[in-house]
TORPA-4810 file (N, C-alpha, C, O; in nm, 3 decimals):
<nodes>
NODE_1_0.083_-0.117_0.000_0.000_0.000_0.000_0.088_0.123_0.000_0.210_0.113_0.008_X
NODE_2_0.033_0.225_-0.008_0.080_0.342_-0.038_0.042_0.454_0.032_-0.060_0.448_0.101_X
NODE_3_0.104_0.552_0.027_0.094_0.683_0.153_-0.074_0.692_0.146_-0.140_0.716_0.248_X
NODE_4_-0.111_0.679_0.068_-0.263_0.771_0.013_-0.390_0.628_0.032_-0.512_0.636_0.013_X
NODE_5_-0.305_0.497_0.078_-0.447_0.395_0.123_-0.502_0.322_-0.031_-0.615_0.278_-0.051_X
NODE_6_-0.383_0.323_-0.134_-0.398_0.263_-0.251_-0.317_0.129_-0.262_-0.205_0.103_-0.219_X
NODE_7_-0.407_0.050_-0.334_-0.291_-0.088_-0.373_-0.214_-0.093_-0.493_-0.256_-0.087_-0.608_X
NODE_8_-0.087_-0.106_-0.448_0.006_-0.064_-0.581_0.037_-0.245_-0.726_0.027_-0.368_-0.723_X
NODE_9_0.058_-0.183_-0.782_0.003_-0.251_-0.874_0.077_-0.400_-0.843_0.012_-0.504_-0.860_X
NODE_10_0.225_-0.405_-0.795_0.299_-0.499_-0.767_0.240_-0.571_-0.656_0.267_-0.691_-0.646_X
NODE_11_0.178_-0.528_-0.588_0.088_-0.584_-0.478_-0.006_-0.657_-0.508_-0.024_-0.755_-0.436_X
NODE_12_-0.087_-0.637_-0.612_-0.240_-0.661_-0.668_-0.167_-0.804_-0.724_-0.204_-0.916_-0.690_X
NODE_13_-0.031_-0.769_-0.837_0.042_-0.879_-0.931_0.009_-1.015_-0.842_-0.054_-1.114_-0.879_X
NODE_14_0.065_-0.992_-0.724_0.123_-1.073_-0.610_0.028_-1.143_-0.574_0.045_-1.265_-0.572_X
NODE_15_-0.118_-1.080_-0.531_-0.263_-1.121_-0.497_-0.267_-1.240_-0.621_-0.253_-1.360_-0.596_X
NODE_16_-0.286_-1.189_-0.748_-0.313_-1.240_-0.816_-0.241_-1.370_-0.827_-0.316_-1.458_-0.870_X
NODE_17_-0.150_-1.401_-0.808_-0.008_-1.534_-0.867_-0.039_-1.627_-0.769_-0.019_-1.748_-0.777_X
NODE_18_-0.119_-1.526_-0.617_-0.125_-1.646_-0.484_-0.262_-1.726_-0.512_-0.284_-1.843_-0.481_X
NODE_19_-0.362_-1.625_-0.586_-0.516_-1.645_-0.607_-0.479_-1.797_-0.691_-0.501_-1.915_-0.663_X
NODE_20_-0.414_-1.730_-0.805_-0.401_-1.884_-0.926_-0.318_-2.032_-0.862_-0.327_-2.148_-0.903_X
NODE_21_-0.269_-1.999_-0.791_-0.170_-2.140_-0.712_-0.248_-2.199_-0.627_-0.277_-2.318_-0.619_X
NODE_22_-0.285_-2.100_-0.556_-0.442_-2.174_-0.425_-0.521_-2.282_-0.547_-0.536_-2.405_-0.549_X
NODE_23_-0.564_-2.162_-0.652_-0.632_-2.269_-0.757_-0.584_-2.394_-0.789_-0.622_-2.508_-0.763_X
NODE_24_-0.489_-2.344_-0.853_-0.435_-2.455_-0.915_-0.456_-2.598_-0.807_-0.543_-2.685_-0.805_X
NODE_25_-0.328_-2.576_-0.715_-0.360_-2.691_-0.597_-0.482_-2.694_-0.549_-0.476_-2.772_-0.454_X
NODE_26_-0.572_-2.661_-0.556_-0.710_-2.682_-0.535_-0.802_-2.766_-0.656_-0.916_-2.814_-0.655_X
NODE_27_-0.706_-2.760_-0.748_-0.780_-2.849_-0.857_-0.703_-2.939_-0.893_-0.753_-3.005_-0.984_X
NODE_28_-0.611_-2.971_-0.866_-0.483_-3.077_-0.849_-0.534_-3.174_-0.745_-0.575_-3.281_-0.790_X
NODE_29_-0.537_-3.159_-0.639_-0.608_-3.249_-0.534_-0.722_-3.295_-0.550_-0.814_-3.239_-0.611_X
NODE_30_-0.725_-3.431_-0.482_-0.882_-3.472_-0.476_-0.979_-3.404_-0.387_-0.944_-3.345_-0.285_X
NODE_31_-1.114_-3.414_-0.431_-1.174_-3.376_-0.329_-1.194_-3.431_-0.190_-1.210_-3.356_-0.093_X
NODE_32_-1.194_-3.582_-0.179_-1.182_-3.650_-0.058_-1.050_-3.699_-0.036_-0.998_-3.768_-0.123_X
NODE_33_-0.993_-3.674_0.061_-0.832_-3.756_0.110_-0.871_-3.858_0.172_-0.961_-3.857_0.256_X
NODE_34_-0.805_-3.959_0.138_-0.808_-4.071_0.169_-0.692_-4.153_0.258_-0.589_-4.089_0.280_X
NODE_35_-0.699_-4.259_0.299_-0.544_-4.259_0.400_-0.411_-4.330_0.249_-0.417_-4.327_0.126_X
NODE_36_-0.360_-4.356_0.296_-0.235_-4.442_0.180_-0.197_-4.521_0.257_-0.180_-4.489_0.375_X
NODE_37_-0.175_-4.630_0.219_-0.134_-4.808_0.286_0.021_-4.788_0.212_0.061_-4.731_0.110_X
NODE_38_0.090_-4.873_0.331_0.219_-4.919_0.284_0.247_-5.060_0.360_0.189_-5.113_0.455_X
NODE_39_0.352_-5.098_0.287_0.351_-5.280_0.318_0.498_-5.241_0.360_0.567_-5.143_0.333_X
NODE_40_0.521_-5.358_0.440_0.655_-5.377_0.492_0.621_-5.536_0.441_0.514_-5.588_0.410_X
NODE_41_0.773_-5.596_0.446_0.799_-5.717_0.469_0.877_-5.790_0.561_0.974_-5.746_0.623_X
NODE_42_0.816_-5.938_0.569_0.926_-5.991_0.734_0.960_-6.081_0.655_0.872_-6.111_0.575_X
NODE_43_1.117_-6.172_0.641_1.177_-6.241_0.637_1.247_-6.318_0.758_1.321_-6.287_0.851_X
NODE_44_1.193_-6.418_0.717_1.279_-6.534_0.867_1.290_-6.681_0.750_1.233_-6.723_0.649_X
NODE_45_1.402_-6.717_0.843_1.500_-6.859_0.763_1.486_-6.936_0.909_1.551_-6.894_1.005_X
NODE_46_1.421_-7.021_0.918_1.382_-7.094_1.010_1.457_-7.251_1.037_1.386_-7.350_1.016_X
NODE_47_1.597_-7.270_1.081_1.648_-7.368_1.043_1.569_-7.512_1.109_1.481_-7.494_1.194_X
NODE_48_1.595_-7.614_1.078_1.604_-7.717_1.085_1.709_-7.815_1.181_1.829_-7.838_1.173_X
NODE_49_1.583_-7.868_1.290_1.640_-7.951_1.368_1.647_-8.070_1.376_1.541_-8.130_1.394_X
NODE_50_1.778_-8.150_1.367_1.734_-8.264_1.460_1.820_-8.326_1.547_1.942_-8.331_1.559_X
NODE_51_1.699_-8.383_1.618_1.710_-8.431_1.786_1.565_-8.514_1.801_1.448_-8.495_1.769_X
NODE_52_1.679_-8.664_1.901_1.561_-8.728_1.914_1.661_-8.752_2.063_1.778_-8.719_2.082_X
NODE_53_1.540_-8.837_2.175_1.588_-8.846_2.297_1.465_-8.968_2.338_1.346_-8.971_2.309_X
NODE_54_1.564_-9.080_2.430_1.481_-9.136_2.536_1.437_-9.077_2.652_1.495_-9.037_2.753_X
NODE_55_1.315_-9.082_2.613_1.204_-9.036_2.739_1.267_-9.143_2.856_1.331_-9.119_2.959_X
NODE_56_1.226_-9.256_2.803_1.208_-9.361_2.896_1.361_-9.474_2.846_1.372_-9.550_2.749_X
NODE_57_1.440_-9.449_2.937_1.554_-9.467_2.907_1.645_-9.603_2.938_1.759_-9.634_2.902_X
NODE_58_1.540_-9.676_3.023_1.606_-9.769_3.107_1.522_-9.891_3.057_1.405_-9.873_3.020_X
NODE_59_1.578_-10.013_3.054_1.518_-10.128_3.083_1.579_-10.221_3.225_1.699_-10.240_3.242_X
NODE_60_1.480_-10.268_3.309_1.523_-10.342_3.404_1.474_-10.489_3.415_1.360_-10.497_3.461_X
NODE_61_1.509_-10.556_3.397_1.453_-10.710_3.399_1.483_-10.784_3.548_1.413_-10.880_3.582_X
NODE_62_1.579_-10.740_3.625_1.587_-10.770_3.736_1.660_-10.910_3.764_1.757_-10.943_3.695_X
NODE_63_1.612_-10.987_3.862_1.668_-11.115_3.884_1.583_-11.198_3.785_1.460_-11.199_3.779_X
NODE_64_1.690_-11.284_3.692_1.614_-11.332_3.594_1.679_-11.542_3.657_1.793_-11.585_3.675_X
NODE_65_1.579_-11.594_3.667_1.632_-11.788_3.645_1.522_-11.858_3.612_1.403_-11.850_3.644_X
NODE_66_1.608_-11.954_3.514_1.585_-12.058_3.417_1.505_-12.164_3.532_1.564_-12.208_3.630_X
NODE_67_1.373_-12.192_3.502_1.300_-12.265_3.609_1.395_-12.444_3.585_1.412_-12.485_3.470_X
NODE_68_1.425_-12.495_3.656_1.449_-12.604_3.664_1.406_-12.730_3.603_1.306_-12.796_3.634_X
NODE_69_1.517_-12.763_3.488_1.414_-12.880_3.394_1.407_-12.824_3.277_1.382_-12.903_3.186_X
NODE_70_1.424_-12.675_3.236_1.367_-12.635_3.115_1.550_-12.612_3.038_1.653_-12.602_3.105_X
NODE_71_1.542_-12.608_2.907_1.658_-12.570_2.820_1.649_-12.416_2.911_1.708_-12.385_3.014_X
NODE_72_1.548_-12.332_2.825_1.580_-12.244_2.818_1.468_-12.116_2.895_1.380_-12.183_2.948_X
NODE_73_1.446_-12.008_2.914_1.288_-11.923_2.911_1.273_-11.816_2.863_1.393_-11.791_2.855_X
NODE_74_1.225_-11.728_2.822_1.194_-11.597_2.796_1.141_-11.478_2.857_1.044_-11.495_2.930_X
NODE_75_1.182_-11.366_2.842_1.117_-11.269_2.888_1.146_-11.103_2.830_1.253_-11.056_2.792_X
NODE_76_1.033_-11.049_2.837_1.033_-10.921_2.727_0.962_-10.854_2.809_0.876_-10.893_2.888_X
NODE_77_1.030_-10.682_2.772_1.003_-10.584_2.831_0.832_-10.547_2.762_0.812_-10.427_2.744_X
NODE_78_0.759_-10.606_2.739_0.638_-10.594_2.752_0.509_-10.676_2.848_0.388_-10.684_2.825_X
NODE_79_0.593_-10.730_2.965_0.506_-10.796_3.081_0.538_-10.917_3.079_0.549_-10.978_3.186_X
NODE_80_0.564_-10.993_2.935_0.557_-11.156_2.953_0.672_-11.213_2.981_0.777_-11.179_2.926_X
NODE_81_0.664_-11.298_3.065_0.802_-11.423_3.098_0.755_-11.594_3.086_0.652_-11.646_3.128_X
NODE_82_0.818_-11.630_3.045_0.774_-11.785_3.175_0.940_-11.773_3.234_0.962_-11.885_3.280_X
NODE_83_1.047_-11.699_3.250_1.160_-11.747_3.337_1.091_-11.715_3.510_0.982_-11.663_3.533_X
NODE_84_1.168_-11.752_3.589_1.190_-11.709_3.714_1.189_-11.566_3.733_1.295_-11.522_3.779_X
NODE_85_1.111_-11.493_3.713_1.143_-11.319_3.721_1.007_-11.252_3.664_0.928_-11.297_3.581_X
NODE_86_1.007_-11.138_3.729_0.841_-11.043_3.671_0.940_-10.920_3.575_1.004_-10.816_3.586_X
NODE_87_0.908_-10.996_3.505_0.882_-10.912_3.361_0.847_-10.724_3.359_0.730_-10.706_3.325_X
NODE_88_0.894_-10.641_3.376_0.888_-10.514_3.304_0.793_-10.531_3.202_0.786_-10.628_3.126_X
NODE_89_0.705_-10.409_3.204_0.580_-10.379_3.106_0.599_-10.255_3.051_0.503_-10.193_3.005_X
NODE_90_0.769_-10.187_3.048_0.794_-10.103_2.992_0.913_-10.138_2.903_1.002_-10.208_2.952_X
NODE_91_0.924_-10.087_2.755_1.010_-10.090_2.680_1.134_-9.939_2.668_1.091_-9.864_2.755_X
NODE_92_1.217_-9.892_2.624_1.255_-9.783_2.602_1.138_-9.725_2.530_1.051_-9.796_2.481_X
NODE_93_1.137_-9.584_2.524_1.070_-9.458_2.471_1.131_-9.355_2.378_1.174_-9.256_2.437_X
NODE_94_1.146_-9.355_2.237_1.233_-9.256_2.189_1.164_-9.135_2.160_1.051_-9.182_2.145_X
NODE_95_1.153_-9.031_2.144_1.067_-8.915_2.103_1.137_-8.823_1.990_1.242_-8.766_2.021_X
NODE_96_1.102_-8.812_1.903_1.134_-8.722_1.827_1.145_-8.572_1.812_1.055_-8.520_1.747_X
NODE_97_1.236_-8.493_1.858_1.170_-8.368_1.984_1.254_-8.253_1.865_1.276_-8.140_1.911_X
NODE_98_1.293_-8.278_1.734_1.342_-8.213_1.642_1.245_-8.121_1.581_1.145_-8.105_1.651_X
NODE_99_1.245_-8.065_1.486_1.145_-7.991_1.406_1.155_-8.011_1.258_1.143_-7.921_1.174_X
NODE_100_1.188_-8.186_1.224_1.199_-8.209_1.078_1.215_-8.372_1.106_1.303_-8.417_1.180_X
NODE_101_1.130_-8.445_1.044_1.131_-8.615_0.975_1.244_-8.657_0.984_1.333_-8.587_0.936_X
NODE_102_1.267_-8.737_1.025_1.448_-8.814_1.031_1.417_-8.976_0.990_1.309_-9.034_0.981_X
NODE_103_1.543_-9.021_0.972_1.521_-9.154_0.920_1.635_-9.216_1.073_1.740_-9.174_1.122_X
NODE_104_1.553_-9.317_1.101_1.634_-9.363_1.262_1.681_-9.482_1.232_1.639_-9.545_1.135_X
NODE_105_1.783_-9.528_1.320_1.913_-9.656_1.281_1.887_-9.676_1.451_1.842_-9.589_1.525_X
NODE_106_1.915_-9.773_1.479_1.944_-9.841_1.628_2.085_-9.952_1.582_2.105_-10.012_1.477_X
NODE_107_2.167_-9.946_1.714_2.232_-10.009_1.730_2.273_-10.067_1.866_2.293_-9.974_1.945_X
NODE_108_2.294_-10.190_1.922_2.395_-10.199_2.064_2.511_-10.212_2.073_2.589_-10.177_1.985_X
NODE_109_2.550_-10.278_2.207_2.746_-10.267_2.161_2.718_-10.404_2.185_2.830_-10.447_2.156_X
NODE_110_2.646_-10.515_2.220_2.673_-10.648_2.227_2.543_-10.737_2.150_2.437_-10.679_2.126_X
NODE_111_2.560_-10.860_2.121_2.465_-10.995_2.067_2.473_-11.049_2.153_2.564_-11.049_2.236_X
NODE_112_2.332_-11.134_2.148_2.294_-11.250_2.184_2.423_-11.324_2.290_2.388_-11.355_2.404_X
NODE_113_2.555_-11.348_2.250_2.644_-11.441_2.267_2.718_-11.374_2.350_2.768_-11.438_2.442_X
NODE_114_2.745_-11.222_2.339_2.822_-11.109_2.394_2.700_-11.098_2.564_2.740_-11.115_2.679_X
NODE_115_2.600_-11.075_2.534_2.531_-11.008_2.669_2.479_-11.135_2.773_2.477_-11.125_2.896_X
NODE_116_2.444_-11.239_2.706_2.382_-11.360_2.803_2.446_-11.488_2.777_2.425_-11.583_2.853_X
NODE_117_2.545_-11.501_2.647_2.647_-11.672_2.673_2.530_-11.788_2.669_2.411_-11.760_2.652_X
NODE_118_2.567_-11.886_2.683_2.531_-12.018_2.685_2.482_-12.026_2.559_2.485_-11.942_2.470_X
NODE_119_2.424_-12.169_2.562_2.339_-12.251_2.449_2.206_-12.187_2.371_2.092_-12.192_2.417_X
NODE_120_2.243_-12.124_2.245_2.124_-12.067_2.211_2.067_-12.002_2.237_1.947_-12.019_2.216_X
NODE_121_2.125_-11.859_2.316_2.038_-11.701_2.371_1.976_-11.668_2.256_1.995_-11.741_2.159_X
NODE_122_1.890_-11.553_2.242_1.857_-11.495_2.173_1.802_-11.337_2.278_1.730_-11.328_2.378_X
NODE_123_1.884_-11.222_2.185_1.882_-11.097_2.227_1.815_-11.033_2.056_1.863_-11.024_1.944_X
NODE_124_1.660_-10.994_2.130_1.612_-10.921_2.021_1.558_-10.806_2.068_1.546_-10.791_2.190_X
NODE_125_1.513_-10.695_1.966_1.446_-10.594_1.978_1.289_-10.550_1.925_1.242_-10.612_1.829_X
NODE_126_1.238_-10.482_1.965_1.101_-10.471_1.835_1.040_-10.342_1.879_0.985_-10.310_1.985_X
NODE_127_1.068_-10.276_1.763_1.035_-10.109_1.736_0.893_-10.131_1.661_0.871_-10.208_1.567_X
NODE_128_0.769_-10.012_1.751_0.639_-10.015_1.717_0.604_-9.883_1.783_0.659_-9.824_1.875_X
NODE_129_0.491_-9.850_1.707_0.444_-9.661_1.771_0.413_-9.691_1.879_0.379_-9.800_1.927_X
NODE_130_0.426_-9.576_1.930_0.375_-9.523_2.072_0.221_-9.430_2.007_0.102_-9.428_2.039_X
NODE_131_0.310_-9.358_1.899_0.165_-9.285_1.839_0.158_-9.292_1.687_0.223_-9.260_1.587_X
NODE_132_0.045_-9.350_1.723_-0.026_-9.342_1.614_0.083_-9.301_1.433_0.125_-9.188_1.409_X
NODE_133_0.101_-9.402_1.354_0.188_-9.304_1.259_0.318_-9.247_1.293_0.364_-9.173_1.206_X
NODE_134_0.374_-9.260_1.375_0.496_-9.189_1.399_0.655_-9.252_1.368_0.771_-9.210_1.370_X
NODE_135_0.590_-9.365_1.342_0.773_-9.474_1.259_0.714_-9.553_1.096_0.646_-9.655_1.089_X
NODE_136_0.757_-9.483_0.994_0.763_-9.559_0.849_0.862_-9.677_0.873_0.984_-9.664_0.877_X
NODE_137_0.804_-9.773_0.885_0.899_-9.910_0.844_0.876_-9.972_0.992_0.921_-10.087_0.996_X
NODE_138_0.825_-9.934_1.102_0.869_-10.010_1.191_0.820_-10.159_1.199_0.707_-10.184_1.156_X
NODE_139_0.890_-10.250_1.246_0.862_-10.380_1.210_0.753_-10.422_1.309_0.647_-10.468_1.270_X
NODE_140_0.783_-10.404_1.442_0.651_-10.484_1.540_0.654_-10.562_1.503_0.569_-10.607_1.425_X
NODE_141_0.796_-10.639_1.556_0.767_-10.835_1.499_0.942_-10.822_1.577_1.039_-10.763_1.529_X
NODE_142_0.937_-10.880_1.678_1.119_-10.926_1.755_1.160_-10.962_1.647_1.098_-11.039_1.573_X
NODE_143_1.310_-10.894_1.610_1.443_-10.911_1.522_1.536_-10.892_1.609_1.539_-10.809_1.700_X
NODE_144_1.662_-11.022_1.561_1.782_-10.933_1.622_1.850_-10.834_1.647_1.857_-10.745_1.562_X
NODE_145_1.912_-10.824_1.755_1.961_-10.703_1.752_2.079_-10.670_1.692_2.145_-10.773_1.678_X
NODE_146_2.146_-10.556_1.642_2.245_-10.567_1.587_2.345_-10.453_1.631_2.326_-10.338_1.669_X
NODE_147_2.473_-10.537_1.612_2.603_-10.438_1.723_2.659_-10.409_1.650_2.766_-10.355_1.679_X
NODE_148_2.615_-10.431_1.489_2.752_-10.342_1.378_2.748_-10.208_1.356_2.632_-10.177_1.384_X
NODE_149_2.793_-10.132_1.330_2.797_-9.981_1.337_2.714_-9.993_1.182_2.721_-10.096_1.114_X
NODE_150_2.638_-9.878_1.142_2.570_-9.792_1.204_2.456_-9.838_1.253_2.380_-9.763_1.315_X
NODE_151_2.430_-9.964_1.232_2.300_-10.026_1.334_2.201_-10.029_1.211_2.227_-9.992_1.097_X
NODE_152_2.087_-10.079_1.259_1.957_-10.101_1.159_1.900_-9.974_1.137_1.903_-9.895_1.231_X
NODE_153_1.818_-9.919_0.968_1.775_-9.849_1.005_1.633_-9.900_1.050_1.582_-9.983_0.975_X
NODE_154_1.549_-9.856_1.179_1.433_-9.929_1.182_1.272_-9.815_1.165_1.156_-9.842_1.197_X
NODE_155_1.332_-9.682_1.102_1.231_-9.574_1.062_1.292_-9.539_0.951_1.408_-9.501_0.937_X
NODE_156_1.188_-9.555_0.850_1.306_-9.466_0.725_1.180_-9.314_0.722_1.166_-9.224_0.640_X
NODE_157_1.123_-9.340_0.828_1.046_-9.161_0.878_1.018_-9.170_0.997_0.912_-9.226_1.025_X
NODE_158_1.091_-9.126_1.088_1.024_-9.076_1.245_0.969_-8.931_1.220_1.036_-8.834_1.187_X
NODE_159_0.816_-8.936_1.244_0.808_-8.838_1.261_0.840_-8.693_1.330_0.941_-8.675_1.398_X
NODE_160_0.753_-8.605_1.308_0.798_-8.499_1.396_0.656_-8.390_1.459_0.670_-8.283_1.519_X
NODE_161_0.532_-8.453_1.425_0.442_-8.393_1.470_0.368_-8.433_1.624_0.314_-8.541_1.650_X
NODE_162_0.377_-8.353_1.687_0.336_-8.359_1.815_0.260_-8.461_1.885_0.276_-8.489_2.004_X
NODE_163_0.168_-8.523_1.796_0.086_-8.626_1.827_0.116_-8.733_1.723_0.016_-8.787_1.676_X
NODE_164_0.262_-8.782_1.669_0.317_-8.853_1.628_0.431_-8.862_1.612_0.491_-8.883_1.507_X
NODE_165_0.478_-8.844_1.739_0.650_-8.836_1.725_0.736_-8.920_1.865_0.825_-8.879_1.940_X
NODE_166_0.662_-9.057_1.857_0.699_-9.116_1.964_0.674_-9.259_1.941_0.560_-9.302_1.923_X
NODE_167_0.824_-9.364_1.940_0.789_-9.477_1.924_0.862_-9.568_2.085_0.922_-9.525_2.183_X
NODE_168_0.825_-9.681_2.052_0.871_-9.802_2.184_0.949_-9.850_2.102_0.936_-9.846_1.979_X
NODE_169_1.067_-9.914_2.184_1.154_-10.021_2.173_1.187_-10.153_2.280_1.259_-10.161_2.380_X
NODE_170_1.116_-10.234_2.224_1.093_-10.321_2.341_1.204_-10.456_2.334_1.224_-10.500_2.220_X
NODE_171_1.258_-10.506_2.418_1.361_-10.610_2.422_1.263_-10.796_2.457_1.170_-10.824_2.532_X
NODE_172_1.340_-10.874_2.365_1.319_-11.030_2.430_1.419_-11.102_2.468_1.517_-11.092_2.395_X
NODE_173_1.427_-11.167_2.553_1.575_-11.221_2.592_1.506_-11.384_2.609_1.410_-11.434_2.667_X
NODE_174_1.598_-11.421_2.538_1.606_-11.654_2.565_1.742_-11.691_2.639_1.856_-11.712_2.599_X
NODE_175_1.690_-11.689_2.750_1.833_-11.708_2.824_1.818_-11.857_2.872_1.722_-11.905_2.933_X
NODE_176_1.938_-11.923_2.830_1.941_-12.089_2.859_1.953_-12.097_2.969_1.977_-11.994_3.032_X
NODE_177_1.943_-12.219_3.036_2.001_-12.268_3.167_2.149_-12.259_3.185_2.187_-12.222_3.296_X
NODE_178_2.220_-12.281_3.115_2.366_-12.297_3.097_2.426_-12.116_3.072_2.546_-12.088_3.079_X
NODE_179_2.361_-12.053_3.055_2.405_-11.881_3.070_2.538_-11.860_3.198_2.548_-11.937_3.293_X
NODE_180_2.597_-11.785_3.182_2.678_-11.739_3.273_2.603_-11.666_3.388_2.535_-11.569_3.355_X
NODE_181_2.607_-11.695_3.491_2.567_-11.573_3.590_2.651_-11.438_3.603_2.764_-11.407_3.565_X
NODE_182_2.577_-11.387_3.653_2.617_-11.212_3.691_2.537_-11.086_3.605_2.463_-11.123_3.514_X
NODE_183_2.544_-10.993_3.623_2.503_-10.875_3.598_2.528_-10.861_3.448_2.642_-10.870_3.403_X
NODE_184_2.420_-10.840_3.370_2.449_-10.793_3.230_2.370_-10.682_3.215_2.258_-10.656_3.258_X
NODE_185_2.479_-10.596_3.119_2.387_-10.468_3.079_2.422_-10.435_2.918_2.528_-10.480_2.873_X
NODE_186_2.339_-10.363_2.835_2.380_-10.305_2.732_2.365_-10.190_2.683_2.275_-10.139_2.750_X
NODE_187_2.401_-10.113_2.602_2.352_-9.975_2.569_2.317_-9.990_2.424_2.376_-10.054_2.336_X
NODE_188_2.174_-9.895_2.418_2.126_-9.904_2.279_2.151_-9.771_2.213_2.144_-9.682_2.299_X
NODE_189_2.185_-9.713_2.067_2.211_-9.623_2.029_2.143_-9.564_1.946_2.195_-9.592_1.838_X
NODE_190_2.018_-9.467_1.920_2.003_-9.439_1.827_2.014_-9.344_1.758_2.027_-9.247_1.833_X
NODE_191_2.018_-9.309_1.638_2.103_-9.235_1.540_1.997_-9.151_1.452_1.975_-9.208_1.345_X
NODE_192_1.941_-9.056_1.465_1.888_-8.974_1.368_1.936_-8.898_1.285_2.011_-8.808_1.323_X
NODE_193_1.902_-8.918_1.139_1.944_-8.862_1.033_1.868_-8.743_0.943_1.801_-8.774_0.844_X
NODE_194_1.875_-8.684_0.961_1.775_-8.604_0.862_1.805_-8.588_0.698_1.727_-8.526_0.627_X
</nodes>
């Protein structure tokens, strides 16, 4: 403005350039604003485990004798005997506690001839679910056991799902009359592979 209460023309220019830009961006924009979405992304590499473990780790057969008169008797960690001795109604327990399918091998460090001696022992094993589906191949039928490295495989799939990831390993022993006395023990090994 000017001494005299007039708008000078550079002033008016000025009005004018702000009038057309208000416009402009006023007709450039939408009439409704709306929000704007943006995405992120998550990346994770989730490795792969495996691990398997006896729950149930022990077998105990206790005081075991050949009843008098007989060659030989039997008894298996699933309740039955006819020897001199009460029978265990528990087998080992392996669990599959990994987060991926493995293929399982068992092995011991002794046979038949190595753990009980005499005339015609027989030291077997017999792998069968605990749940439902949880061993491809398992036999559920007594086989020998075997002490060669890397052992049998007796899952060519242990599972790994929660409500199928648990099998038994149950032992039979034919121990003659003629057996050696004393304390026998063995260790069983098993080996998961993924």
């Amino acid at each position: 403005m000017n001494k005299t209460g007039e708008i000078s023309n550079n002033f008016l220019a000025l009005l004018v350039v702000v009038s057309i830009a208000v416009a402009l961006a006023g007709f450039m924009m939408p009439a409704k604003l709306t929000g704007y979405g943006v995405t992120g992304t998550l990346d994770a590499e989730l490795n792969s485990t495996t691990a398997i473990n006896f729950t149930d780790a022990s077998i105990n057969f206790g005081a075991v004798a050949v009843p008098s008169g007989v060659a030989s008797c039997n008894i298996d960690s699933e309740g039955n005997t006819n020897c001199l001795a009460t029978a265990p109604d528990n087998g080992f327990t392996v669990e599959n506690i990994g987060n991926e399918n493995v293929s399982l091998t068992l092995a011991t460090t002794k046979n038949a001839a190595d753990l009980i001696g005499g005339t015609s022992p027989a030291y077997k094993w017999k792998v069968k679910d605990k749940d439902a589906g949880a061993c491809t191949g398992a036999a559920n039928a007594y086989v020998d056991v075997n002490k060669t490295a890397p052992g049998t495989e007796i899952c060519s799939i242990f599972a790994t799902a929660p409500t199928m990831d648990e099998l038994y390993i149950h032992v039979n022993l034919t121990v003659p009359s003629d057996a050696i006395s004393g304390s026998k023990t063995d260790t069983f090994t098993a080996t998961a592979t993924g």
